[in-house]
Every structure is written in structure tokens, then in C-alpha cells.
C-alpha positions as CSV (number, residue, x, y, z in Angstrom):
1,X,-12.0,43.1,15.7
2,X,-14.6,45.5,14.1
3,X,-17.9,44.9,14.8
4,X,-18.5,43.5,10.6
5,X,-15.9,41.4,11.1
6,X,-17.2,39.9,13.8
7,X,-20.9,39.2,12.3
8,X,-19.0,37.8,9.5
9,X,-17.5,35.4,11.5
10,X,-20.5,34.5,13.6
11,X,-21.6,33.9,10.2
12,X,-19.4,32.1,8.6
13,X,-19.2,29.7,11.9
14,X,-23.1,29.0,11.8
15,X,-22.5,28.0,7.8
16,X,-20.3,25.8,8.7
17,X,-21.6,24.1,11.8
18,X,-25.1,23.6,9.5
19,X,-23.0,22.3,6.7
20,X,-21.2,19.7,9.4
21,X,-24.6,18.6,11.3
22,X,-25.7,18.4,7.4
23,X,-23.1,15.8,6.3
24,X,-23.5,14.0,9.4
25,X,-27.6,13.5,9.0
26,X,-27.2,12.2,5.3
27,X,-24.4,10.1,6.5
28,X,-26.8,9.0,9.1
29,X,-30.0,8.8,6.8
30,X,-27.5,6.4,4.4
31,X,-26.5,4.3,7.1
32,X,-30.4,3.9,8.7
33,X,-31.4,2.8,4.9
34,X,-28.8,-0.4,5.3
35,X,-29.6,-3.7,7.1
36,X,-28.3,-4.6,10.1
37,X,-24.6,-6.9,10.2
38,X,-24.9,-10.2,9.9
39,X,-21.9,-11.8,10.8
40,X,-20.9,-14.6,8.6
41,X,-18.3,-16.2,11.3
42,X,-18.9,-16.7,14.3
43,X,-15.3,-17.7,15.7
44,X,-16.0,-21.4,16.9
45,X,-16.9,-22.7,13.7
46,X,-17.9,-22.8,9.9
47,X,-21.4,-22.9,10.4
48,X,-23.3,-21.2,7.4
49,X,-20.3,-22.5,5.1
50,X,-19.3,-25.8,2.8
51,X,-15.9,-26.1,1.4
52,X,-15.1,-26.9,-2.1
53,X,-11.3,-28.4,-3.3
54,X,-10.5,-28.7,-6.6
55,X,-7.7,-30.8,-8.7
56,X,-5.1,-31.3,-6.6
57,X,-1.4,-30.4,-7.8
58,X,0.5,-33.1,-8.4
59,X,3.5,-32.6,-5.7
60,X,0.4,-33.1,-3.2
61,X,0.9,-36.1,-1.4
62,X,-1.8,-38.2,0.7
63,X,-4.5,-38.0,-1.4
64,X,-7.0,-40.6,-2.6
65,X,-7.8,-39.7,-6.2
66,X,-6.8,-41.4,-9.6
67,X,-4.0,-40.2,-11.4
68,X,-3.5,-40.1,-15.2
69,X,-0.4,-41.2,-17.1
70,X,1.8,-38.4,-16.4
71,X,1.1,-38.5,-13.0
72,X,-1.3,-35.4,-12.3
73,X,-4.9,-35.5,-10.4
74,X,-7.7,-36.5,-12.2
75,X,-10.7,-34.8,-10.1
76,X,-11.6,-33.0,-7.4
77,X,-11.7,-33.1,-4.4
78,X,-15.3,-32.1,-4.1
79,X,-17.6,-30.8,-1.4
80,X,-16.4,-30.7,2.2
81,X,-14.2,-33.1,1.8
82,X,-10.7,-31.3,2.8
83,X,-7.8,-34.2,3.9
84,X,-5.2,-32.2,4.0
85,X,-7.2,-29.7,6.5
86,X,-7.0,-26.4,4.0
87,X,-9.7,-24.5,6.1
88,X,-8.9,-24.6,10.1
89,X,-10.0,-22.0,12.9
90,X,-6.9,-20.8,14.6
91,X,-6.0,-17.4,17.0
92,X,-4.3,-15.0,15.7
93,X,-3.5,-11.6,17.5
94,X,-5.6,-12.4,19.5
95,X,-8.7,-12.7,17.9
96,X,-10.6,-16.2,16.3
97,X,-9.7,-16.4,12.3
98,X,-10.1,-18.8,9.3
99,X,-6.9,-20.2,8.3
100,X,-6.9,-21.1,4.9
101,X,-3.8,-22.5,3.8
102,X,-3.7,-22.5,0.3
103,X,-2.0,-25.8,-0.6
104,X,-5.3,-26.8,-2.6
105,X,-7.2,-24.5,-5.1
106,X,-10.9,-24.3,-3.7
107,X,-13.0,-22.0,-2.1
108,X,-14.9,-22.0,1.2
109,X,-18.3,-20.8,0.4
110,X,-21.1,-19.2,2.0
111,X,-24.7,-21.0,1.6
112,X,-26.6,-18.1,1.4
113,X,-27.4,-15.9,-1.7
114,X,-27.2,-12.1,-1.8
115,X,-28.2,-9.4,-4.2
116,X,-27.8,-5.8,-3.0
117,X,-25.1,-6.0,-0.4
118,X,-22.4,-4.6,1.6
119,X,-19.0,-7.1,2.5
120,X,-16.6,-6.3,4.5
121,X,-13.9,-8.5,6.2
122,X,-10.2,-8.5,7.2
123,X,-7.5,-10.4,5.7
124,X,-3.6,-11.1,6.7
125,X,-1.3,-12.9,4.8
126,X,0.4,-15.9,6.3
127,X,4.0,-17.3,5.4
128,X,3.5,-20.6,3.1
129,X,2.9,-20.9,-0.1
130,X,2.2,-23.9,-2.2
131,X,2.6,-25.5,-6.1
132,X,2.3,-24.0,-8.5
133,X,2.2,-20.7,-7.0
134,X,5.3,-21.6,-4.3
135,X,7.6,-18.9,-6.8
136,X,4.9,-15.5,-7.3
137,X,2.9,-13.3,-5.4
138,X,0.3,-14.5,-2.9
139,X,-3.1,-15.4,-4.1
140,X,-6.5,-15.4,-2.8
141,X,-9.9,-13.7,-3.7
142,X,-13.6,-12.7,-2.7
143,X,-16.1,-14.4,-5.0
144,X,-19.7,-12.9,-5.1
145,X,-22.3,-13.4,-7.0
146,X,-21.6,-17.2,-7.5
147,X,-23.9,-19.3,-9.3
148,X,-24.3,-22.4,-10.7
149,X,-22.4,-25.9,-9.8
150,X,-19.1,-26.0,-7.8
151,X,-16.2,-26.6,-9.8
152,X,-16.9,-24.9,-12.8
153,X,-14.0,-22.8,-13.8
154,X,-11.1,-24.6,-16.0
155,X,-9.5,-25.7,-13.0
156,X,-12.5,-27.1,-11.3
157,X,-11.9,-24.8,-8.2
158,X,-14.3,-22.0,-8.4
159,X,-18.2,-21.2,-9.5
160,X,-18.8,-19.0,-11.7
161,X,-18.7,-15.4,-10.1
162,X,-17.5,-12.4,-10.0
163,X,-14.2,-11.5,-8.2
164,X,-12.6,-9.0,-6.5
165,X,-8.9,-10.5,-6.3
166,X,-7.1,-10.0,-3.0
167,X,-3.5,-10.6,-4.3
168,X,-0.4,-8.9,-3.4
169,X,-0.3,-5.7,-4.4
170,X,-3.8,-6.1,-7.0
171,X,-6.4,-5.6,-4.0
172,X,-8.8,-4.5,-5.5
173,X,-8.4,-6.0,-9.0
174,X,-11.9,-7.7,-10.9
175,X,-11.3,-10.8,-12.7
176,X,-14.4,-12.8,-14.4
177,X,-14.6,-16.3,-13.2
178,X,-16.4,-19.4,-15.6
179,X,-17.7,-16.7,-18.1
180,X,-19.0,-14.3,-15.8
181,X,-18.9,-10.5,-18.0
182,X,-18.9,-6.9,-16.8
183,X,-18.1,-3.3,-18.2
184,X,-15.6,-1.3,-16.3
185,X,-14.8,2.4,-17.4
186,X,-11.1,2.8,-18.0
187,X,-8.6,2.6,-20.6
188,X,-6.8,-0.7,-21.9
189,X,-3.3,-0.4,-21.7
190,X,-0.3,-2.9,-21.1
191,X,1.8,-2.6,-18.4
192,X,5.3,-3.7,-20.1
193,X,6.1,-4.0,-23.7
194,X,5.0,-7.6,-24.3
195,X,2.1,-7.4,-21.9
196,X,-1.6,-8.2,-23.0
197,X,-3.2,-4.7,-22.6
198,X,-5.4,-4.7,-19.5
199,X,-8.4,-2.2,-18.6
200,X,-7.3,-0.1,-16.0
201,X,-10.2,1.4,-14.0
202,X,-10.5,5.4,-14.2
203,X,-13.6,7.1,-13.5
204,X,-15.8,9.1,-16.2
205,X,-13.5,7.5,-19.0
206,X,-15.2,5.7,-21.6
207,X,-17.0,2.1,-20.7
208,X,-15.4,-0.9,-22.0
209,X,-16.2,-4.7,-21.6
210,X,-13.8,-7.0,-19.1
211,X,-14.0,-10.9,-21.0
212,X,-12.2,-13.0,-23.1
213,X,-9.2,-15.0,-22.1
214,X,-7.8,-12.7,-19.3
215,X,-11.4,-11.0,-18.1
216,X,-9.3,-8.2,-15.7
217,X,-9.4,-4.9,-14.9
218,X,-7.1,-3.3,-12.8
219,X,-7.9,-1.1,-9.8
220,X,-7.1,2.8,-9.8
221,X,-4.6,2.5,-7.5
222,X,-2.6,0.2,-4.6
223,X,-4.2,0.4,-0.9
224,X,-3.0,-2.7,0.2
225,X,-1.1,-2.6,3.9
226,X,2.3,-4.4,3.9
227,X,2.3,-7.9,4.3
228,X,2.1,-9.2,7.5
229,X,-0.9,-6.5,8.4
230,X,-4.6,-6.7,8.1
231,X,-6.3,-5.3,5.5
232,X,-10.3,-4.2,5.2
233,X,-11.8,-5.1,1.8
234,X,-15.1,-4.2,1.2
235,X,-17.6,-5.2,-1.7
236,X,-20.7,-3.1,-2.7
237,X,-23.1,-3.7,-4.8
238,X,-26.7,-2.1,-5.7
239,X,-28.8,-2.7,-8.6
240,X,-26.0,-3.8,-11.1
241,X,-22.9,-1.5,-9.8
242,X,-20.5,-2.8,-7.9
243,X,-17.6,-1.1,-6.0
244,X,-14.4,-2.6,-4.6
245,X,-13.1,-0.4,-1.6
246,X,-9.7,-1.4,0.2
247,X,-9.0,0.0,3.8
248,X,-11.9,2.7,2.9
249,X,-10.8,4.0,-0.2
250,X,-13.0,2.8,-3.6
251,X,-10.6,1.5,-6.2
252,X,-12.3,-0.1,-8.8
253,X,-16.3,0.3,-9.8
254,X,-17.5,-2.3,-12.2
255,X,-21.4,-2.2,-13.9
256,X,-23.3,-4.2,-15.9
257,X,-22.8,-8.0,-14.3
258,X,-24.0,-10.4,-16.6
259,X,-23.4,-14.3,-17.7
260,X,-24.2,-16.7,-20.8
261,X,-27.6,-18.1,-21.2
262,X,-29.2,-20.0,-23.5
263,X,-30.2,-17.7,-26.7
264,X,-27.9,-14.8,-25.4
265,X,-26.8,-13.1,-21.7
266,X,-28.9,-13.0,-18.2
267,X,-28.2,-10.6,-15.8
268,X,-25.8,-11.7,-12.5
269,X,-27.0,-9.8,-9.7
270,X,-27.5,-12.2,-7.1
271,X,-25.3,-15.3,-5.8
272,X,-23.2,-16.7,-3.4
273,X,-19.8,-15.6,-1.5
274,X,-16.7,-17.7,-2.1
275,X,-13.1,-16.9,-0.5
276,X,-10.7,-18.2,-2.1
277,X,-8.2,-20.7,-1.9
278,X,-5.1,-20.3,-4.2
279,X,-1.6,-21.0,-3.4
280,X,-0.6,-19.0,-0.3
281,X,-1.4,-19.3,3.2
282,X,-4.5,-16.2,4.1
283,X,-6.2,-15.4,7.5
284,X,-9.2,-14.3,7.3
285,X,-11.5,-12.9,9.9
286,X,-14.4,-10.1,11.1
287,X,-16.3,-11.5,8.2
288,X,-20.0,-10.0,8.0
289,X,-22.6,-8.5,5.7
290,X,-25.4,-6.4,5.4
291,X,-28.5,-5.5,2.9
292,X,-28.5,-2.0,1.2
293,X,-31.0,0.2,-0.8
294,X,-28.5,3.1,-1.5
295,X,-24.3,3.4,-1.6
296,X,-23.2,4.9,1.8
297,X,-21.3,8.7,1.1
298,X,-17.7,7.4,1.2
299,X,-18.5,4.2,-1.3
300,X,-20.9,6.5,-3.8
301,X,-19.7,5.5,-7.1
């Protein structure tokens, strides 16, 4: 090697070991300017959450509510009051997890509010599924932002929040729950002739508005693990952006949270967590959060 060649290389080399220990401080820096973890279970109980059930379907058997002419629930089942046990602690794989078993529609809710945030927690799908879900995919979801009363969706199950579904293959997803709005840039499109066009998330397109009757966008793309393993979903939000990251890759980025208010809209930036229970049998587990004042590198919007 010529004596050029090797300065250039020494060269090159130094670049590139400053550019490295460069990525690694601002990593750093990003990761000093967040909170510490709080962990939101501890293993040996619920503490720090209530549960909520909603209307009961009417196959359910055992429960002691009124029924109307045709035969269906009436109400709900209300605040931690759960006969037909729907949230248990169980092992699995070793490890303490939440079962939640999906027979009622409800949520398990945390009790304390949040506003710029990082989530993160696993999830693992079990093997049941309930009415009226017994016959499609599985179904559960990460609520934040939830406000108001318990119970105030259609179905009495949910508050009204902002979620990031964990669902078979839509991981990732946003839906609007009890009038909760957001803009998501993407293009609405329908998946299959006969479909209600959707927005489907795609970065630097044009901004639209996710509400109305079906308030979804769908994610840039699938991340999920195959059933059966756990998956890390992550939630992220920071002065009115929020991102959705499955197993550490951002697929959806939604702006603008905001709800009804008397005379117009209110900004939603600050609220409860809810996980969902909706049809299917969902372990849940590893379950903590932590304040931040800027998006870590690999979540930047």
C-alpha cells in the first residue's frame, strides 16, 4: 500500500469512528432527556389499575344483569366488578403476565394520566376467542389518552381515547374511540372493491382527517410476529404527535389529537391508558412507561 493510500485510510477510519461515537452521544443525549421507567405491573397484582366491563353478549351465561325482550344485556357491567374473572395474573414462559380473556368487551385501565410519554409492553396472543368475535381475527388494543367517564363508546366498553389497535395483522392501526379526532398523512384508498376507502399512513403525503363512522388509518406496513409470539408495541407521543412503533419499527404517525367541546374542539393530549378487552384471549406483560421531552433517534417522526 502506497504511503497516500494509507493516510487516506487512516483518514477515512477516524471519520468514521467520530461519525459512530457521534450517533452514539446523541443517542445518549436523547435517552438522558427521558424519564426514568415506571413499570405499570408489577407481577403479583393490579395495583395502579381498575377494570371496566361493558354489555355483556348475550350467549354469556352467569351474569346478574336485566335483559330486554329479545333476550340481550341491558348494562354493564361497570367498574371492577368482573364475574366471570376476564383479567387474572397467570405465568407464562416463564415470566408473571395479565391474562385477559376477552369473553367481555372492557378495558383494564391505568389510574394515572399522561401527556408526553413513551409505552412500551409485550403482548401474545392466546387460543380462545369469544361472541361475537368467536369467527374473525383476534382483537385487542392500547387506549391512551382516555378521558371522560367509563363506558362511553356505543358499546359501553371503552372511554373516549385514542387507540392504537393490536389486532391480527393491523398492529399498528389508529382507530378514534367516542369521538376522539386526529390527522394522519396518507392517502384514502379501499382495500377491495366494495370497501369503504380507508387512510393509509405514508409519510410526507398530504394530511388528511381520521373521523366519521369508521375513524381508521391504517399503518405503513405489517410488523406483527406470528401468532403464538410476543410482540413489542410501543406508543410515543410529544406535544401533539404521536407514533405507533411495532417490534422497533414506526408504522403509523398521527398529529393533531383533538375531541368535541362545547362551542367547537379541545385539544386531547393528556389521559389515561386502557388495554383492551375484545373478543380473543391476550397476554400481556413487561408493561411500563416513561416521560419524554424529545422523540428518541429510531422513533423521530
Amino acid at each position: 500500500m502506497t504511503r497516500a493510500r494509507s493516510d487516506r485510510a487512516r483518514i477515512c477510519a477516524s471519520v468514521g469512528a467520530a461519525a459512530l461515537a457521534l450517533l452514539i452521544a446523541t443517542a445518549a443525549a436523547a435517552d438522558e432527556k427521558a424519564g426514568p421507567w415506571t413499570q405499570l405491573f408489577n407481577g403479583r397484582d393490579l395495583t395502579g389499575w381498575e377494570t371496566w366491563l361493558g354489555i355483556p353478549d348475550k350467549s354469556t351465561a352467569g351474569i346478574d344483569l336485566p335483559r330486554d325482550a329479545d333476550g340481550r344485556y341491558a348494562a354493564p357491567l361497570g367498574l371492577n366488578v368482573d364475574p366471570k374473572q376476564v383479567f387474572t395474573l397467570v405465568e407464562v414462559d416463564g415470566k408473571p403476565a395479565i391474562r385477559i380473556s376477552g369473553e367481555i368487551f372492557g378495558a383494564l385501565t391505568g389510574q394515572q394520566e399522561y401527556d408526553d410519554f413513551h409505552l412500551r409492553l409485550e403482548f401474545k396472543w392466546g387460543e380462545k376467542k369469544w361472541p361475537p368475535r368467536e369467527n374473525v381475527v383476534r382483537d385487542s388494543g392500547i387506549l391512551y389518552y382516555a378521558v371522560g367517564p367509563h363506558g362511553a363508546s356505543p358499546n359501553k366498553a371503552w372511554m373516549r381515547s385514542l387507540e392504537c389497535q393490536v389486532q391480527e395483522h393491523d398492529v399498528g392501526d389508529y382507530w378514534g374511540v367516542a369521538g376522539a379526532v386526529v390527522d394522519v398523512a396518507g392517502e384514502r384508498r379501499s382495500v377491495a372493491e366494495g370497501k369503504e376507502p380507508l387512510i393509509h399512513f405514508q409519510k410526507g403525503a398530504p394530511t388528511l382527517t381520521v373521523e366519521g363512522p369508521t375513524p381508521r388509518a391504517i399503518k405503513a406496513f405489517d410488523n406483527e410476529k406470528p401468532t403464538g409470539s410476543w410482540n413489542k408495541v410501543e406508543v410515543l407521543c410529544l406535544r401533539g404527535t404521536c407514533v405507533h412503533a411495532v417490534n422497533g419499527k414506526v408504522n403509523l404517525v398521527l398529529t393533531n389529537p383533538r375531541q368535541p367541546a362545547e362551542g367547537g374542539v379541545a385539544p386531547l393530549r393528556k389521559g389515561r391508558l386502557q388495554i383492551q378487552t375484545e373478543g380473543a384471549e391476550v397476554f400481556y406483560r413487561n408493561i411500563a412507561v416513561r416521560p419524554i421531552t424529545e422523540f428518541p433517534k429510531e422513533y423521530r417522526p
